[in-house]
C-alpha positions in Angstrom: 106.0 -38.3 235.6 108.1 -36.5 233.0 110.2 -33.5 233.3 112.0 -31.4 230.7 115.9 -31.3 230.6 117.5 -28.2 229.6 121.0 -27.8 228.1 121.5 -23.9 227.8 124.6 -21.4 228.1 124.5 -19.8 231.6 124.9 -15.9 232.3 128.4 -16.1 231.9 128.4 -18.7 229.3 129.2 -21.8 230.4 127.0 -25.2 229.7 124.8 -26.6 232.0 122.0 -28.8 232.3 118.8 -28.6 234.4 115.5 -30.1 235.2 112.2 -28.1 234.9 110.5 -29.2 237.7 107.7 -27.8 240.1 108.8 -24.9 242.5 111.4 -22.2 241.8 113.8 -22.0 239.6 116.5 -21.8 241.9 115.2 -25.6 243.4 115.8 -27.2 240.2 118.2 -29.5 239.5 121.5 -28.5 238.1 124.5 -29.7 236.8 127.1 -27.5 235.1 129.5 -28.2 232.8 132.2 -25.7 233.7 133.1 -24.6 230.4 132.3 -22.8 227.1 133.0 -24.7 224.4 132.2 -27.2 222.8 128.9 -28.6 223.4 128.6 -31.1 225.8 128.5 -34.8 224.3 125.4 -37.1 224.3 127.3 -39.1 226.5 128.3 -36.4 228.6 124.5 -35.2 228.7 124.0 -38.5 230.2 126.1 -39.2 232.7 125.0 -35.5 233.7 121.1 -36.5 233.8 122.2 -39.9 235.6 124.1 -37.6 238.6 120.9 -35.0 239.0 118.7 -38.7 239.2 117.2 -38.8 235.6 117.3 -41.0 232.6 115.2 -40.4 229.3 111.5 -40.9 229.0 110.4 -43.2 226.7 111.0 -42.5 223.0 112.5 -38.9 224.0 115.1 -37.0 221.3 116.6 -34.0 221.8 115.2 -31.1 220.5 117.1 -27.7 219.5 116.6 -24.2 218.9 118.6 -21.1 217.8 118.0 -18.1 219.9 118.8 -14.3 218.4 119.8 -12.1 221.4 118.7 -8.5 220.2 121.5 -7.0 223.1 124.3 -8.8 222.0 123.5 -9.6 218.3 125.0 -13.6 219.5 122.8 -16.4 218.6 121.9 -18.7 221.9 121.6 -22.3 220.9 119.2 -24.2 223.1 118.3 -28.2 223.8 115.8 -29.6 225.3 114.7 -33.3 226.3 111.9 -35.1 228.2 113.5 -37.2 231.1 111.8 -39.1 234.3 113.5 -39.8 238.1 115.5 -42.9 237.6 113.9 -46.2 238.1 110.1 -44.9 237.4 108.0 -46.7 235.3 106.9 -45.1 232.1 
């Protein structure tokens, strides 16, 4: 089964990345990267996928998106990225 990984800018601005799964939001998998700037590396992406217990689906790329936030007038810069648990066939 595939999931989506998320790599988005929490509330207060810091990276993190998480794992859409079934449920509630708050029972998704999480892993933050404790800072603002700069974007989190490929190979920190990961290493950060590998500690929440996921690897990359087969033939997944990341995908981006620029977000306009209307309250703030900032732009929100969004990735995403299909992943499956670690060691589950395709």
């Amino acid at each position: 089964m595939t999931y989506s990984a998320r790599l988005t800018n929490s509330y207060f601005g810091e990276w993190e990345i998480c794992i859409i799964t079934e449920g509630h939001s708050d029972d998704w998998p999480l892993h933050s990267f404790g800072r603002t700037a700069p974007t989190p590396t490929l190979a920190e992406r990961t290493a950060a996928l590998a500690g929440l217990g996921y690897e990359a689906a087969d033939g997944a790329a990341w995908e981006w998106m620029e977000m306009d936030n209307d309250y703030t007038d900032a732009v929100e810069f969004r990735g995403s990225f299909d992943v499956r648990p670690i060691g589950e066939a395709p």
